[in-house]
C-alpha positions in Angstrom: 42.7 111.8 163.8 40.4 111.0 166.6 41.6 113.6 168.7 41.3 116.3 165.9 37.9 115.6 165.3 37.4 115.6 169.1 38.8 118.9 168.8 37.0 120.3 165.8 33.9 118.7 167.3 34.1 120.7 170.8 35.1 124.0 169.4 31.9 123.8 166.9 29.9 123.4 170.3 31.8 126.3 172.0 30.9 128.1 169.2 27.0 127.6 169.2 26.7 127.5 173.6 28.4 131.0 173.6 25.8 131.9 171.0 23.1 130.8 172.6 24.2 132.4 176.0 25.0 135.8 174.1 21.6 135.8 172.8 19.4 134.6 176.1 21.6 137.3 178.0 21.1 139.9 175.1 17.1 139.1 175.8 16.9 139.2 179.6 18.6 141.8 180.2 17.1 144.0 178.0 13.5 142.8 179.5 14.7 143.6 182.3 13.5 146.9 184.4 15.3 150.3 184.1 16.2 152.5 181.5 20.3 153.4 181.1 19.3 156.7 179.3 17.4 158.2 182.4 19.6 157.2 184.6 22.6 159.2 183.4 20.3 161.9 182.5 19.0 162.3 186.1 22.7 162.0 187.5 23.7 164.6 185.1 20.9 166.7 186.4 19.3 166.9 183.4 16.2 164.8 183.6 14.0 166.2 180.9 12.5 163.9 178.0 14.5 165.5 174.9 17.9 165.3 176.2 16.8 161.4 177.7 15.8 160.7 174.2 19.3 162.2 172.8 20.7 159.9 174.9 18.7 157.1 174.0 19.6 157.6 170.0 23.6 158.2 170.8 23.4 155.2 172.5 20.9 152.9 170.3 18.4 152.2 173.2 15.7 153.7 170.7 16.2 150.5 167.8 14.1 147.6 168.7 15.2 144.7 170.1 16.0 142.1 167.7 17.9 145.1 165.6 20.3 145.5 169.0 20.5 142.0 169.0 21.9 142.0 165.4 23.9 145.1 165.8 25.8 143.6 169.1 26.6 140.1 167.5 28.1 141.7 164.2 30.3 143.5 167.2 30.9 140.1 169.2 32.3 138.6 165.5 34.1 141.0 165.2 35.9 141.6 169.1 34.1 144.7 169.6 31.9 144.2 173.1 30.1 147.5 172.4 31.0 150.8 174.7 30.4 151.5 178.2 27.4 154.5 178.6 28.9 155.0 182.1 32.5 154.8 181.6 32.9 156.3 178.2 35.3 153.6 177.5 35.1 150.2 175.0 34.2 147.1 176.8 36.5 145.0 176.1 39.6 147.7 177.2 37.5 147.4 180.9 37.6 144.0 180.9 40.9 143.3 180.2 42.1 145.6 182.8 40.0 143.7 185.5 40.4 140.2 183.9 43.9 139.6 185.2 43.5 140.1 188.5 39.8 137.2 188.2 41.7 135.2 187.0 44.6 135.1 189.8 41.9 134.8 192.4 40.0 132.1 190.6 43.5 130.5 189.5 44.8 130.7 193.7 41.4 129.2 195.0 40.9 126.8 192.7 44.9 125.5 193.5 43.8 125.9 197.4 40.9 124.4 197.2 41.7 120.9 195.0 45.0 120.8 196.8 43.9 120.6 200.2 40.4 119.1 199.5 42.2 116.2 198.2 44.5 116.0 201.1 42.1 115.9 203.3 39.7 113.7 201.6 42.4 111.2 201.5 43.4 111.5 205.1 39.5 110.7 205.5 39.3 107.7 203.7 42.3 106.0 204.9 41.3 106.4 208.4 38.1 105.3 207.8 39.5 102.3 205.4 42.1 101.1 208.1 40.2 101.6 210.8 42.9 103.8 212.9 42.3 107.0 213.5 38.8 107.4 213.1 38.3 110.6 215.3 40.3 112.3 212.4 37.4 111.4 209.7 34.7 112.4 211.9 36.3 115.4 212.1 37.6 116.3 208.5 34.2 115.8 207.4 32.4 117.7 210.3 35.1 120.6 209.4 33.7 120.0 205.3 29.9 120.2 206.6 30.2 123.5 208.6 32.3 124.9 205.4 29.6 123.6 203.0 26.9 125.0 204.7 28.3 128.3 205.6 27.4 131.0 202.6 30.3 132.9 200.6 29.7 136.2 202.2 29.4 135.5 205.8 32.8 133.5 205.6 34.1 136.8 203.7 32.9 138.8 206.7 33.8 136.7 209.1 37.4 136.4 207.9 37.7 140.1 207.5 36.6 140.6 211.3 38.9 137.9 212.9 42.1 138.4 210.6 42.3 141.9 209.7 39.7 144.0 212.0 40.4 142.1 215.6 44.0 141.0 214.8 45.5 143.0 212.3 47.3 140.1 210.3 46.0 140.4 206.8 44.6 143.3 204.9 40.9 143.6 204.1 40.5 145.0 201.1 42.0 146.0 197.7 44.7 144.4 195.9 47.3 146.3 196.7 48.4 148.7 199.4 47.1 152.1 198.0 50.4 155.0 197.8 52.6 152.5 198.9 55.1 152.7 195.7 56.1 149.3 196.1 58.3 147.8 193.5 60.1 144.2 192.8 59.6 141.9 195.6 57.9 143.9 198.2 55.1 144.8 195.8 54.7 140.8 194.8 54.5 140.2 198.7 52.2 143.0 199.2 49.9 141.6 196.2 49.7 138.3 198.1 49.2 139.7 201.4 45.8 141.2 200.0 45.1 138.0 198.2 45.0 135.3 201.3 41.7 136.2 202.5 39.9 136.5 199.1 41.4 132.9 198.0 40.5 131.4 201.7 37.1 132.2 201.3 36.3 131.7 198.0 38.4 128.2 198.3 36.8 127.4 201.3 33.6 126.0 199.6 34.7 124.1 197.0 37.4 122.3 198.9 34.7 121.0 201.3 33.0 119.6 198.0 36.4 118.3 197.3 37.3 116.8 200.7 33.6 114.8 200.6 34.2 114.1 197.1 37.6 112.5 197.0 37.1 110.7 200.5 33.8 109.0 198.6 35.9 108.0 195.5 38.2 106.5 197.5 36.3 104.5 199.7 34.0 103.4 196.9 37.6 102.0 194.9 39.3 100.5 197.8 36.4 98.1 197.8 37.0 96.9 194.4 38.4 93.6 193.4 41.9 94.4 192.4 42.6 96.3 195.1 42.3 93.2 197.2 44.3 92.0 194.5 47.4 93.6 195.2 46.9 93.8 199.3 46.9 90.1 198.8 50.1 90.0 197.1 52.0 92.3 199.4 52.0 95.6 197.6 52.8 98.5 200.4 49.7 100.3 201.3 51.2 103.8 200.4 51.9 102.4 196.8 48.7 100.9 196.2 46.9 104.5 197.4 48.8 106.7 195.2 48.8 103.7 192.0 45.5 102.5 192.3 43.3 104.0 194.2 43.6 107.8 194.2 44.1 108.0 190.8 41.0 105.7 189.9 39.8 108.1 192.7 40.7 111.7 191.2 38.1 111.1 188.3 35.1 112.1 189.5 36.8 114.5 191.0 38.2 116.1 187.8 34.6 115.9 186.5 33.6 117.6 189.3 36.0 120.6 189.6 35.4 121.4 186.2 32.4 121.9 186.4 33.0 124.1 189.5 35.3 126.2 188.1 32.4 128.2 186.5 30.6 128.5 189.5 33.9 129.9 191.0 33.6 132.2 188.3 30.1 133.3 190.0 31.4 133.1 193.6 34.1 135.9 193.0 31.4 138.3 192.4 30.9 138.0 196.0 34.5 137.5 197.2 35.6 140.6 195.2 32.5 143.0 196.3 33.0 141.9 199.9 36.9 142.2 199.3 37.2 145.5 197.1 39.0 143.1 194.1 39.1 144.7 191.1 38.4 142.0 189.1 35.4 141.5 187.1 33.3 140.2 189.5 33.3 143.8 190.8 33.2 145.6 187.6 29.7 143.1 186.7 28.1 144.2 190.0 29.2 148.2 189.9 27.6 148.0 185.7 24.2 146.2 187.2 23.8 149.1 189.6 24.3 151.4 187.3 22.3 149.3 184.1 25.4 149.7 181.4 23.8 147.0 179.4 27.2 146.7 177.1 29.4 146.0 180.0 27.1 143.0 181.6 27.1 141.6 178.3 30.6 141.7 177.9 31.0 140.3 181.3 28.7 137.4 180.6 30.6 137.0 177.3 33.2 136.6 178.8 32.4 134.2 181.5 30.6 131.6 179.3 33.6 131.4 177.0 35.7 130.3 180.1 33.2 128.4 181.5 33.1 126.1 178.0 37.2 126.7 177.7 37.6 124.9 181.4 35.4 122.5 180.5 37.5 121.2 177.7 40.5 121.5 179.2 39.1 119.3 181.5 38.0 116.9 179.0 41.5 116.5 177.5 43.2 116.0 181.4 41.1 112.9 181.8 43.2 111.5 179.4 46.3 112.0 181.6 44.4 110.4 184.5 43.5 107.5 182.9 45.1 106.6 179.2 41.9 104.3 178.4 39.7 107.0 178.0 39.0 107.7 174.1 38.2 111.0 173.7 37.6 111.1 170.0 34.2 108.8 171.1 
């Protein structure tokens, strides 16, 4: 019972956020300078005020706000995301074409990035801890610094020069190798040939975070009581960091990467213009240059709702970390 209405509870909350996110967006963006009508009128080379009012009508732009507003939420209930003016196609058919291939890089760095921050943050703290091998904390967390402070797009660029440009390992851009008619294996191998520099740079970041984070935890536990506890009574010092301390540990770090995953979620905007994915990172930035309204919207849409959905799910793995944690309170 307490889990359901933990349940019921959340959802009601998904519910009003991604309302309140639809509606701030809805606003901003329609504040925002540039009119969608003129521009496809002066690409189509036709520029004049009645066809750019035509335009306006076919398309709505002439209602007032607040009756767009209404219009496009009567849409959201029912899973219609409006229609592109640019591509002549619904929203949400764009979106699900480009969401698949988000969602691997997102998946790919987020694995990367907790799997090997961990790892390194817990080669940190135990040399730090035991006092052996210090050199190799100084420089894990050095390594995390420079990674930290370095921003998303000059990693990108940088990777793209030394691994594909100077020595021709990796591809640059794309997700798969253009007229190549690959099939079965060779085109899965192909796919992740194109995806290694995408997920290294986006990972990058947040497993710097990770590394600092976990190393902190971990230090911060090994001081605790019981922990002396059971050095005192003899218990091997690989079983007491994977029993008691890392997974004491991995909280915070749960917390954190939950949170991050939404900001990953912002970060392959970058990764996939510098890149060429065609996720819809890509297909967010290509509709701000060209101001289709309905497909930013239905990007953001999407986006909050799995911002909110990775949230939860992380809210329900804390109780597989630690059992004591009610979740229904």
């Amino acid at each position: 019972m307490k889990f359901a209405s933990f349940l019921v509870s959340r959802l009601a909350k998904v519910v009003l956020v991604v309302l309140g996110v639809v509606i701030i967006n809805f606003i901003l963006i329609h504040l925002a300078p540039g009119d969608p009508a003129s521009i496809m009128a002066g690409e189509s080379g036709a520029s004049d005020p009645g066809y750019v009012n035509e335009l306006r009508q076919k398309f709505g732009l002439d209602q007032p706000i607040y009756r767009q507003l209404l219009i496009y939420l009567q849409g959201v209930a029912q899973l219609d995301l409006g229609y592109s003016y640019r591509s002549r196609l619904p929203v949400l058919d764009l979106i699900l074409d480009r969401l698949p291939a988000t969602l691997l890089l997102m998946g790919c760095a987020f694995v990367f990035s907790i799997v090997l921050g961990v790892l390194l943050g817990v080669l940190a703290a135990q040399s730090r801890y035991t006092q052996r091998r210090k050199w190799l904390d100084s420089a894990i967390m050095s390594a995390a610094l420079v990674l930290y402070a370095t921003p998303l797009f000059w990693l990108s660029l940088l990777a793209i020069i030394l691994f594909s440009v100077m020595l021709g390992w990796l591809p640059a851009f794309g997700m798969e190798s253009v007229g190549a008619g690959l099939s079965g294996m060779a085109h899965v191998l192909d796919v992740v040939r194109h995806l290694v520099l995408p997920t290294v740079s986006l990972g990058c970041f947040f497993m710097a975070i990770y590394a600092r984070l976990t190393r902190a935890s971990m230090l911060e536990v090994m001081g605790m009581d019981f922990v002396k506890t059971a050095r005192a009574k003899g218990v091997p010092a690989g079983q007491i960091i994977r029993k008691h301390v890392l997974r004491n540990a991995l909280l915070p770090v749960v917390t954190f990467a939950g949170i991050q995953l939404g900001q990953m979620a912002g970060g392959a905007v970058l990764t996939e213009t510098v890149f060429g994915w065609p996720g819809i990172g890509r297909l967010m930035f290509d509709a701000l240059l060209q101001r289709d309204y309905q497909v930013l919207l239905g990007v953001f849409l999407v986006t909050s709702v799995m911002v909110v959905v990775f949230n939860l799910i992380t809210d329900l793995f804390y109780r597989c970390i630690d059992p004591r944690i009610e979740l229904g309170s």
